[in-house]
C-alpha positions as CSV (number, residue, x, y, z in Angstrom):
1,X,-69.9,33.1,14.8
2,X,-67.5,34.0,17.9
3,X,-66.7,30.1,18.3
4,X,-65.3,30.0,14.3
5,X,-63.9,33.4,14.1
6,X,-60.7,32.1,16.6
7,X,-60.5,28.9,15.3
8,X,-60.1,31.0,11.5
9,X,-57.1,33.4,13.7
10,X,-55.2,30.4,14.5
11,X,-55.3,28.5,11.7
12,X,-53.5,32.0,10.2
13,X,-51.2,32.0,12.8
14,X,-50.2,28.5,12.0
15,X,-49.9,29.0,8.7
16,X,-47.3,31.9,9.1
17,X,-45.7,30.0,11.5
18,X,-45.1,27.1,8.9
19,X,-44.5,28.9,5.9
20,X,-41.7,31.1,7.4
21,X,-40.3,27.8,8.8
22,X,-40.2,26.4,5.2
23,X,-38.9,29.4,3.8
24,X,-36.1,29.6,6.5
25,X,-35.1,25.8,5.8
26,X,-35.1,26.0,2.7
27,X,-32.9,29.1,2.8
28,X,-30.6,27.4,4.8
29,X,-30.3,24.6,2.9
30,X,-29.7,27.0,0.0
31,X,-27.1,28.6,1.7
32,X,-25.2,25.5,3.2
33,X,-25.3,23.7,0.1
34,X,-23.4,27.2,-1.7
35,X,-20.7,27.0,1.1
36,X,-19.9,23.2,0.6
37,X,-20.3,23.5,-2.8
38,X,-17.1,26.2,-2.7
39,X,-15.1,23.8,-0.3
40,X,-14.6,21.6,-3.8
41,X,-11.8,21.8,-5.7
42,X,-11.8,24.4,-8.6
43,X,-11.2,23.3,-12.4
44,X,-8.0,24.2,-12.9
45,X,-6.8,22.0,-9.5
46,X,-8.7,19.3,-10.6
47,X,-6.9,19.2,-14.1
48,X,-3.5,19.3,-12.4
49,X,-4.2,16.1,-10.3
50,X,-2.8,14.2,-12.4
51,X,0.3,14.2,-15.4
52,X,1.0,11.8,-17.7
53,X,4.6,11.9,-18.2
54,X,6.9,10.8,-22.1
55,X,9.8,9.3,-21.3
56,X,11.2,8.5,-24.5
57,X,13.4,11.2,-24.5
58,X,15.1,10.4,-20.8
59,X,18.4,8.1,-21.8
60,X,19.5,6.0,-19.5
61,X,21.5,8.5,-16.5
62,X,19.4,11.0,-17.2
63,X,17.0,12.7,-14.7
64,X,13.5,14.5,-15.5
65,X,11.8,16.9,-12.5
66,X,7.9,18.1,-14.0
67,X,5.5,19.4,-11.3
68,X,2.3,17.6,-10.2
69,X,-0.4,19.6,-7.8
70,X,2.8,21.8,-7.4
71,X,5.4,19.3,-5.8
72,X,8.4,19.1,-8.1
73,X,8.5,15.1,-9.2
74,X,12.2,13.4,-10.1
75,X,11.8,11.0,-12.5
76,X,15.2,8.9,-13.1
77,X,16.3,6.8,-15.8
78,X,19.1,4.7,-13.0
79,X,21.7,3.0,-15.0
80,X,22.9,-0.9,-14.3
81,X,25.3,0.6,-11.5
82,X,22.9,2.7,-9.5
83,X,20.1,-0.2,-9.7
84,X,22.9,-3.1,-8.4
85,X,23.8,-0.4,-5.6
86,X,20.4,0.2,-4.3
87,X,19.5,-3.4,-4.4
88,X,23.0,-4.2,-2.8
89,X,22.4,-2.1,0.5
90,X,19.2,-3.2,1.2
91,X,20.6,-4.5,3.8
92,X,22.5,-1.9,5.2
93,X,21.2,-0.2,8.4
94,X,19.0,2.7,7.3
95,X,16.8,4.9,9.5
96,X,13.6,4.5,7.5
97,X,14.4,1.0,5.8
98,X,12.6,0.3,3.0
99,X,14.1,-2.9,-0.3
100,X,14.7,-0.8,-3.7
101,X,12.0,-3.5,-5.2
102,X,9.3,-1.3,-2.4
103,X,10.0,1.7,-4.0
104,X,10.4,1.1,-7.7
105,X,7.8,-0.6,-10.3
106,X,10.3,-1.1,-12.7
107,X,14.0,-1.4,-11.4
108,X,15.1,1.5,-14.8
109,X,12.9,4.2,-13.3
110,X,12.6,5.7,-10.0
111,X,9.5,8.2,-9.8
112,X,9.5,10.3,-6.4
113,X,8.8,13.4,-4.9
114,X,11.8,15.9,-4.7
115,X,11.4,17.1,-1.7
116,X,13.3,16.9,1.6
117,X,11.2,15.2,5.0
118,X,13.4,17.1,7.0
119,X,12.1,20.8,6.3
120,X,10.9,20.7,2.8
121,X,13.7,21.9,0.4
122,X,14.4,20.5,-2.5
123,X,17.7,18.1,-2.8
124,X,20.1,18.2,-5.2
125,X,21.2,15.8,-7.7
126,X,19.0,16.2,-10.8
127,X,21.5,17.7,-13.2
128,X,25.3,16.1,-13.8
129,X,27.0,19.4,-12.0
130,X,24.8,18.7,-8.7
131,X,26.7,17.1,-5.7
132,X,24.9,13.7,-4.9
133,X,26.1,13.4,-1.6
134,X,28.1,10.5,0.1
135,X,25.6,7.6,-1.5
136,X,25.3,8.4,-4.8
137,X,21.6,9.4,-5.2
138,X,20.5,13.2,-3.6
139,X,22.0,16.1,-1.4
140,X,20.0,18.8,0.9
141,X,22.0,20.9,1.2
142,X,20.0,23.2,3.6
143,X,20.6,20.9,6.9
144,X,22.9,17.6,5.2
145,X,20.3,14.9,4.8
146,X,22.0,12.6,2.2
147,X,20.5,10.2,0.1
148,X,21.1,6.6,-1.6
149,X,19.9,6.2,-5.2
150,X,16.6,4.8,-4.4
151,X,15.7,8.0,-2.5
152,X,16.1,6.2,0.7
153,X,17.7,8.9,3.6
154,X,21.3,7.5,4.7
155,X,22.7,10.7,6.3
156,X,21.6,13.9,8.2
157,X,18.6,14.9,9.7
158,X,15.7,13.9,7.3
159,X,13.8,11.0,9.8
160,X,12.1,9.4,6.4
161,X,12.9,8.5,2.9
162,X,11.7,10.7,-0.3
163,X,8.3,10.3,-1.0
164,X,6.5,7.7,-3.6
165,X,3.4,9.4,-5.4
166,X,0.7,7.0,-7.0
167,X,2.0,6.6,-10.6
168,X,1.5,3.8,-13.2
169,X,2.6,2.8,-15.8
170,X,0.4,3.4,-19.2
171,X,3.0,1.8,-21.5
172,X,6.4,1.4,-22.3
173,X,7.5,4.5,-22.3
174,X,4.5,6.8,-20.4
175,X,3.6,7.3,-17.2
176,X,0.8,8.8,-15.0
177,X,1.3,10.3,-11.8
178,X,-1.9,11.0,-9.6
């Protein structure tokens, strides 16, 4: 009896041993898998990830801003002029250069993000009353960046043109950013 009576206590021992060991992985694993599970993004971020966008209504001049994941988003309607400008200086030596066809998908509508790469202020040039600066296109007036009607800096301190999102097209007159 003496020779199975400690070979009863360890296997008891072991069995402790093991079963709190399970029960602590497992409530790690619990517990991890809660804390990644909160690093996700919430439903109401995920639903504003992307926009679709109408423009029937935008006549031709005419500008649109709408906010996507809280950036606001110009949306232009360029006329004959402003397209035959953009595509004219091209060529023209620009800090970040970059071809109007690189930045458009069709040559009507410019879609970018309205805010400055110098310090993150929004330019003007949206509305009719808003300067435009020296190139025809967008003004910051916080520190004098200038830009052409492609979006492309020209003037002032901003080191790189506005922004692109992701967008396509859905159909003639629709768009979807994100």
């Amino acid at each position: 009896m003496s020779t199975t009576q400690p070979d009863e206590k360890v296997t008891r021992r072991d069995f402790l041993y093991i079963a709190t060991g399970g029960v602590t992985v497992v409530g790690a694993a619990l517990a991890g898998w809660a804390i990644i599970d909160s690093m996700n993004p919430a439903a109401n971020i995920l639903a504003l990830s992307t926009v679709e966008i109408d423009l029937s209504p935008v006549e031709e001049g005419q500008s649109l801003t709408v906010v996507w994941r809280g950036k606001p988003i110009f949306v232009r309607n360029r006329t004959a002029e402003e397209i035959a400008q953009a595509v004219a200086e091209d060529s023209d030596n620009m800090k970040d250069p970059q071809n109007d066809a690189d930045r458009v998908q069709q040559p009507q509508w410019l879609v970018m993000i309205g805010i400055c790469t110098h310090l993150g202020c929004i330019p003007l040039g949206q509305k009719f009353s808003d300067p435009k600066g020296e190139f025809g296109g967008w003004f910051c007036p916080c520190h004098g960046s200038h830009y052409d009607t492609s979006g492309r800096i020209r003037k002032g301190p901003a080191p790189t043109n506005l922004e692109i999102p992701e967008y396509a097209f859905l159909d003639d007159t629709r768009i979807k950013i994100g």
